[in-house]
Structure formats: C-alpha cells, structure tokens
C-alpha positions as CSV (number, residue, x, y, z in Angstrom):
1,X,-19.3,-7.7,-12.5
2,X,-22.7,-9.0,-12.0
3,X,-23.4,-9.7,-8.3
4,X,-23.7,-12.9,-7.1
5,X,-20.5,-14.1,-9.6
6,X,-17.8,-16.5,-9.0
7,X,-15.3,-14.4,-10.4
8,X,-16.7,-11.0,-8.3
9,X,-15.0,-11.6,-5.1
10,X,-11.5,-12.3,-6.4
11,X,-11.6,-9.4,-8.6
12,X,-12.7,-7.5,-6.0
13,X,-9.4,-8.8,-3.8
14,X,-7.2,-8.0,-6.4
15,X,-8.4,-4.3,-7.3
16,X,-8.0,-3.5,-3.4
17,X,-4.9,-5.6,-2.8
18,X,-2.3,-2.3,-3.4
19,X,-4.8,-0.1,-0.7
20,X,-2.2,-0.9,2.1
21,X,0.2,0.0,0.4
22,X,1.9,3.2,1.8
23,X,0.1,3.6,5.3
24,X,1.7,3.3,8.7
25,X,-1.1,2.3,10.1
26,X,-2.4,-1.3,10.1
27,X,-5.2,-2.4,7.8
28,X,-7.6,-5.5,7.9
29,X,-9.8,-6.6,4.9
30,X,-12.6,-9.1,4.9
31,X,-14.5,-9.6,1.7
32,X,-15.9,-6.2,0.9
33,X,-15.0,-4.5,4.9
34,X,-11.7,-2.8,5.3
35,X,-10.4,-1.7,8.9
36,X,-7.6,0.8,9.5
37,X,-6.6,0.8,12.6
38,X,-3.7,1.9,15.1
39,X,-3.4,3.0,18.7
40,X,-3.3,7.0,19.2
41,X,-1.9,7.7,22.8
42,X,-0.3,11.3,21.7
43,X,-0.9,13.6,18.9
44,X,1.7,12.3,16.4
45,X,0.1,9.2,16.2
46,X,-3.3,11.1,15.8
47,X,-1.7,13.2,13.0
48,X,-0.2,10.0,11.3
49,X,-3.6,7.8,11.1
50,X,-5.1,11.2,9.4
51,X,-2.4,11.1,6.9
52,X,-3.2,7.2,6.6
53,X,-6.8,8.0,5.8
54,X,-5.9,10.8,3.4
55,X,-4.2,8.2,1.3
56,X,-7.0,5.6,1.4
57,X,-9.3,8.8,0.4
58,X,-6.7,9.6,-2.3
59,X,-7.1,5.8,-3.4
60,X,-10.7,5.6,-3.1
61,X,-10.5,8.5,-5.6
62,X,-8.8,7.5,-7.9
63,X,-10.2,4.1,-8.6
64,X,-13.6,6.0,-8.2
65,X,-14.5,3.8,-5.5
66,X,-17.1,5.1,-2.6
67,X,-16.8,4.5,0.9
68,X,-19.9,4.0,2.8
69,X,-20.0,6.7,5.7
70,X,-23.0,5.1,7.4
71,X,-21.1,2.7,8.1
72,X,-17.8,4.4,9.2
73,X,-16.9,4.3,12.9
74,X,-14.6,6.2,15.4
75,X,-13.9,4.6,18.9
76,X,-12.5,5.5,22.2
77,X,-10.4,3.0,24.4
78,X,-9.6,3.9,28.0
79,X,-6.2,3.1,28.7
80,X,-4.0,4.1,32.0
81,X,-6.5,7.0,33.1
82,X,-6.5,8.3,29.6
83,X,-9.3,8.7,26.9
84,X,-8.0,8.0,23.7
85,X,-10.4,9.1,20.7
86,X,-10.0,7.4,17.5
C-alpha cells in the first residue's frame, strides 16, 4: 500500500487488530504505535509480561512484520519504597 493512501491506515488497523489477542497484559494502539503495558511489583508478573512479549514477537513473525528497537522503551516506576523495572 502506497504511503500516504486513504485505504493504508484501515488496512493497517485491521491486519493488527488480532495482536491482543492472547496476552494478559494490556495493550494500546494508536495509528502505527503499539504499547504493552502492565504493572510488575513481583516476579510472576515480570515472568508473565515476557511471555506477553514472546507472543507479540511470535506475531510479528509471522506476519513478517518488524518492530522498530530504536524506538522500544523499558521504564521504572517507584512505588511504596520499591523500584520496579519494566
């Protein structure tokens, strides 16, 4: 699809509307930026939003789709004396 296009952005809705589909963790998408998100106060919930962005790999994959990693982020909250790394 040619960029600039009408039809390009709802296309583009549609092949990433199944992406959520599966995860535990929650998931925001705006136009072409996709956010997964969760809190991670113990190491279960750590282990779970790994698993969460194994799948969106797995997807990514197979719709051989690319995620930009300059543009991926990690951040820490503090939260009742604790660091929490995302």
């Amino acid at each position: 699809m040619p960029q600039g296009s009408v039809l390009g952005p709802v296309l583009f809705l549609i092949l990433i509307n199944d992406l959520d589909s599966g995860l535990s963790s929650s998931v925001l998408k705006f136009a072409d930026d996709t956010k997964l998100y969760r809190p991670v106060n113990n190491q279960m919930n750590g282990m779970n939003l790994q698993h969460d962005l194994d799948i969106v790999s797995n997807w990514a994959k197979w719709w051989q789709m690319e995620f930009n990693f300059f543009e991926v982020q990690g951040h820490a909250l503090w939260q009742e004396e604790h660091w929490l790394q995302l």
